[in-house]
N, C-alpha and C positions, 0 to 999 in steps of 0.2 A: 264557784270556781270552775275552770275551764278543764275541759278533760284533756288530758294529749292522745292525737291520734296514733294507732298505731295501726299499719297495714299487714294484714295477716294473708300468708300465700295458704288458701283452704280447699280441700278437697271435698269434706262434707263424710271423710273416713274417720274413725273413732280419735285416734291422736287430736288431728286439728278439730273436733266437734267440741273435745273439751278442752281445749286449749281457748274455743273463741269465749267461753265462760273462766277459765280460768283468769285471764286478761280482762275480765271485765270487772271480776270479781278483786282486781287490784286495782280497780278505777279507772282505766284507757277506755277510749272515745275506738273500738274496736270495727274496723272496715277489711270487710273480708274480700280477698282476689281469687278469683278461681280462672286456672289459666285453660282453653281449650286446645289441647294437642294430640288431637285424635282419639282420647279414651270415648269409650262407651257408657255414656253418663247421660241422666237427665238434669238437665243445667239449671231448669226451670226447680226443681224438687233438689235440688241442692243450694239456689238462691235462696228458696222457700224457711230451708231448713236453716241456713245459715241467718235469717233474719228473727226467727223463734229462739234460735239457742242464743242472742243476742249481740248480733252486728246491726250497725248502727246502718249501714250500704255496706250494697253486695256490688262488685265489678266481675262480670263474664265477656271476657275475652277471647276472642277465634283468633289464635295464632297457629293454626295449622298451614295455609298456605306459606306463611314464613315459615314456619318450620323445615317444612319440606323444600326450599330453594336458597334461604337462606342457612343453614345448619346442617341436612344430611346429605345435598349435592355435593355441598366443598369439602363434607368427608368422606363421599366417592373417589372425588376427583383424588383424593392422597388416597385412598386405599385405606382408611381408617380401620384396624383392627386391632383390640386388644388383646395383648398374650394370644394371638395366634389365628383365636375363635369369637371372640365378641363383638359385634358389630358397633356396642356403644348406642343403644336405644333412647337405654334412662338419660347416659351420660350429654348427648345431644341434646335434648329436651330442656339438660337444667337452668344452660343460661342464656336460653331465649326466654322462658319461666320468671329469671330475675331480672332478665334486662326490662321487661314491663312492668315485672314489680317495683320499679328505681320509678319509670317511670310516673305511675299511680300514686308514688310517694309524693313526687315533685308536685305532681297534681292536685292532691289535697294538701299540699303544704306538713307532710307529717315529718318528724323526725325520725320515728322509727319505721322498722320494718320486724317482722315474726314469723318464722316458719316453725314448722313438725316434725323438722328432720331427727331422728337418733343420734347421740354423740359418738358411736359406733360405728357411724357408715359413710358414703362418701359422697351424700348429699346436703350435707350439711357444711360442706368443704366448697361442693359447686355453688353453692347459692351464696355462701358467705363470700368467696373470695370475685363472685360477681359484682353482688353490693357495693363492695370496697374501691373494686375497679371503677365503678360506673360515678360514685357518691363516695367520697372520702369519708365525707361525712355525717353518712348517716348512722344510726344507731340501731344495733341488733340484737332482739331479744329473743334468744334461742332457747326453749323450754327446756330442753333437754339435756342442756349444759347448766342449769340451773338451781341454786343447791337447795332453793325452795321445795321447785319442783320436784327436785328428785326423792325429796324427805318424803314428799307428800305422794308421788308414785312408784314405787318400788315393780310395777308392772303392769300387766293386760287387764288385771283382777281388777286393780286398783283402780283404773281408767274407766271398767264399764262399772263400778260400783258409783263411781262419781258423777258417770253418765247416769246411771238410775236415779241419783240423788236430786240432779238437775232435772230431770226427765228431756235428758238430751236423747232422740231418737238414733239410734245408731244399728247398721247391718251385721254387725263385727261378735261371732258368737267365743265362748271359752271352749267351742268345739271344733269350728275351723282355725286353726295356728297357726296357719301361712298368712304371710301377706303376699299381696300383690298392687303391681302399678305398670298402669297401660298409657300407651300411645298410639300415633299412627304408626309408628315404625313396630313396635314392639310392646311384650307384655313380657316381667320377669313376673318368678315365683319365687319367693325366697322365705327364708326363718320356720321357728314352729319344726312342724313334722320334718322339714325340706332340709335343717341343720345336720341331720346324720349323712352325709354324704355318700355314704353307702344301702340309701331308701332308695327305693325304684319308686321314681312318681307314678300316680296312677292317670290313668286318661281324663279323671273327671278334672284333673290340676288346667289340663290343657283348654283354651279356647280361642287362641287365635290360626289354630291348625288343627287340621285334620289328619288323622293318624293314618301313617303310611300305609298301614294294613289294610284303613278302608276308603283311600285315596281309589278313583275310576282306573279301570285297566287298558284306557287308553290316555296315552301321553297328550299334552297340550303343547302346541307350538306355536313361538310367537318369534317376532325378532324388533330386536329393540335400535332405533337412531341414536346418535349420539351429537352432538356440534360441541366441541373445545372441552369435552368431558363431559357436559351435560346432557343430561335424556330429553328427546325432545319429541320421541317419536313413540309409541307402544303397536305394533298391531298384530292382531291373532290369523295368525295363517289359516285357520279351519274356518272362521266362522267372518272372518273380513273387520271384526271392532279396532277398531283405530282410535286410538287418543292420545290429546298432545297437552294439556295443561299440565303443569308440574302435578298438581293436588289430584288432579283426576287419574293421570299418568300413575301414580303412586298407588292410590287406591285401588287401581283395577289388578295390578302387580301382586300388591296384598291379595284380592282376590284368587287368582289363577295360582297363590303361591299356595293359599292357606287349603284350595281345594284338592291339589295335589300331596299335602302333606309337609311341605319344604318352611325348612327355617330354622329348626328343633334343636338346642344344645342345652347342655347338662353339663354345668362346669366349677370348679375348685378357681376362685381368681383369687389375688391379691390387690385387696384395700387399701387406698391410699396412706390409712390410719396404721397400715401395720398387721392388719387383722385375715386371714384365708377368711373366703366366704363362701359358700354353694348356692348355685345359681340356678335356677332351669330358667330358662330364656325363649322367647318365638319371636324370629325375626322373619317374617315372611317375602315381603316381596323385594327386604333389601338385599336378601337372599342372592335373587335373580339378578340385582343391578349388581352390584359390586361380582359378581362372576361374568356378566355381559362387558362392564367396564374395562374390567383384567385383562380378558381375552382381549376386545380390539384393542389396545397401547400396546399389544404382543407385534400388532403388525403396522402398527402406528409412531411409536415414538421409537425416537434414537437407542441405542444398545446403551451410550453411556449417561444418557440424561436417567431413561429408566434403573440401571443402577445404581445412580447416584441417589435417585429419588425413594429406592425400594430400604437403601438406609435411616433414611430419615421416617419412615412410615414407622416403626415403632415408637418412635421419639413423639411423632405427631399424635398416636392413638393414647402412650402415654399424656400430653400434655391435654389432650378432652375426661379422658376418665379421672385426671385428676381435678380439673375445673378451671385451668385455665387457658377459656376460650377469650376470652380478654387481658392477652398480654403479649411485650413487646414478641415473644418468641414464639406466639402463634401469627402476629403480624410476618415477622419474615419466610414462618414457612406455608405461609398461604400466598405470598408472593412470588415466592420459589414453583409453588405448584400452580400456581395461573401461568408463570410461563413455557412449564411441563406440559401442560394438557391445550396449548395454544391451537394445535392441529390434531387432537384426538375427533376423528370424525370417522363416521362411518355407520356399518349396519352391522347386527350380530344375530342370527340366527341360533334359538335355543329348543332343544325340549327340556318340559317340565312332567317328570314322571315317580310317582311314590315314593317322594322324599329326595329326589334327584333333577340337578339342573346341570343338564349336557348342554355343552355346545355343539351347534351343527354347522357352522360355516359362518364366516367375517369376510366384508367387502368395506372399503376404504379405495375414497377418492386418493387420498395420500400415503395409501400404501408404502411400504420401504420393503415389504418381499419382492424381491424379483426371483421369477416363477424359472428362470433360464440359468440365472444364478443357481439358484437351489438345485438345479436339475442332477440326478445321476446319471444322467444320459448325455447329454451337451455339454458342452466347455462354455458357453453363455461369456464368455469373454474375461475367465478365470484361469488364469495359466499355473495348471497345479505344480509345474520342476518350480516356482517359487517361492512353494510350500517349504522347497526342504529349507533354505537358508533362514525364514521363520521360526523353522525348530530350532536351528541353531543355535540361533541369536538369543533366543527364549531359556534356550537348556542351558547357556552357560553359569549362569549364579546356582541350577540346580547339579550342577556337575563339582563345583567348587565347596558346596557346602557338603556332599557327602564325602568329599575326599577331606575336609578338616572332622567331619564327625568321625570318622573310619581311625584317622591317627589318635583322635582324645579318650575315643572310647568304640573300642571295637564291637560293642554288644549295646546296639544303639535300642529305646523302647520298643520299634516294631520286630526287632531280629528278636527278641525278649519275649514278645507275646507269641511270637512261631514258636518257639520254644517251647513253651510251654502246652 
């Protein structure tokens, strides 16, 4: 009898190590995907591994240059930010992760697809609601939503006991608690010791940055190109390195980010599922671009385009951390912001010092300061007696509402809080 395949998204971490035996162990034709998106991994010794613990093929995958031009420039160009602080690392990652996992499927003709995700968390949301986008119909078998599974693991114990059983090789000790999961953009730390949100992590937790404390006591300067929002350009003022591939351009960012210290937050967010979670986070070099970015559209785009746009930017960072990157409503506000960032061009001059990314100066071919305008010195062709009729015009609805506030209730909440 024929096996059905199923394509499992693996890491070669404790979860999916017995997950590719658990599925075997129900009789699937078991083909593992392991996606390459910048972690620090040996690919070779995680094929190895995933062909021992019993996948039938292993597929590795270098999707890092898509990553990085497809997935975290177009969430530059919006200003991509979660509740305030999160640059959205993991949350990037996951459905360029699934979109090749759809595709591997179509590949081997499987009907299913299986990942590792927790029913907890909010990758299990990104990958699923990828699938669905991409493949109506394909079938998902998600362990962790699973009432088998869940009988049979009640936890971490449970998982390396079963690994011992298999002699599944696995890193994952009952002493380190945390997890973690890297990319190029980012590496979070979460769960384990990291759940009490009032733990101070220790420095060993860290490794995609260097701690501000023992960052160089001289600042690093660079200034970055930009064309229609995209970075096109990196080059280091002190030492003259210049690069312009997306994937290189990235990397070195990371670099100059991680050795100064920059990227480092520590954060309470809300889960798509409902759930606060503590996060310690290193986002290093996107650090740099999304604060280069910022800055030139300050001298670059329209006063009311960028308003316009600056409301839509939570909506937008909402609809990545939630997982959908493939639907109708990331289609129109990716539309919205290609024709936002049409004429973002320019240069942005930074330092990078002990955990700090200053700006030192922006040049734009298509500038909209004018320097004469701005001026307190000259009239630059600004005739200020037509300021006052402005005020006028503007004060009258706030002239109107405190005269109906003053008659309904003479002790309005601000005369209330003087008061007091």
């Amino acid at each position: 009898m024929t096996k059905e395949k199923v394509i499992l998204a693996y890491s070669g971490g404790l979860d999916t190590s017995v997950i590719v035996k658990w599925l075997q162990n129900k009789n699937y034709d078991v083909i593992c995907y392991v996606a390459n998106v910048g972690q620090n991994e040996d690919f070779e010794k995680i094929k190895e591994k995933a062909l021992k613990t019993g996948a039938s093929k292993v597929y590795i995958e270098d999707l890092r240059e898509e990553f990085v031009t497809d997935y975290i420039y177009p969430a530059l160009r919006g200003n991509a930010i979660y509740e305030g602080r999160y640059l959205l690392g993991t949350a990037l990652a996951r459905p360029l992760i699934s979109k090749k996992h759809i595709e591997i499927a179509h590949k081997e003709g499987a009907k299913y697809v299986s990942h590792g995700a927790t029913g907890k968390g909010n990758d299990q949301v990104r990958f699923e609601f990828t699938y669905y986008a991409l493949d109506p119909n394909i079938k998902v078998i998600s362990p962790w939503k699973d009432a088998e599974f869940l009988n049979e693991f009640k936890g971490r114990s449970d998982l390396l006991n079963y690994a011992e059983k298999y002699n599944i090789p696995v890193k994952a000790s009952k002493a380190k608690s945390y997890s973690e999961d890297e990319n190029l953009m980012h590496i979070s730390h979460e769960a384990g010791i990291l759940e009490d949100p009032d733990m101070t992590p220790g420095e060993e937790i860290f490794s995609m940055t260097t701690s501000p404390k023992n960052a160089p006591d001289v600042e690093s300067c660079i200034e970055i190109d930009f064309k229609d929002g995209f970075p096109v350009r990196v080059k280091n003022l002190y030492d003259g390195t210049e690069v312009t591939k997306p994937l290189e351009l990235f990397l070195y960012l990371n670099k100059i980010a991680k050795d100064n210290g920059v990227g480092r937050i520590d954060i309470v967010e809300n889960r798509y599922v409902g759930i606060k979670s503590r996060g310690v986070y290193e986002t290093p070099g996107a650090t740099i671009l999304w604060a280069a970015h910022r800055d030139l559209e300050c001298v670059a785009m329209d006063k009311e385009v960028m308003h316009i746009r600056d409301t839509l930017t939570p909506t937008f960072s909402q609809i990545i951390y939630n997982g959908y990157w493939f639907s109708p409503e990331m289609d129109f506000l990716m539309s919205a912001f290609e024709k936002a960032q049409e004429k973002i061009d320019g240069t942005v001059r930074l330092s990078v010092y002990k955990g700090n990314v200053m700006i030192l100066g922006r040049t734009s071919p298509v500038s909209l300061y004018d320097e004469k305008l701005s001026s307190m010195d000259i009239e630059g062709g600004y005739n200020q007696e037509e300021a006052k009729g402005f005020i006028n015009i503007n004060a009258i609805r706030l002239k109107a509402h405190n005269v109906i506030m003053k008659q309904k209730n003479p002790y309005n909440w601000r005369e209330k809080l003087i008061r007091k």
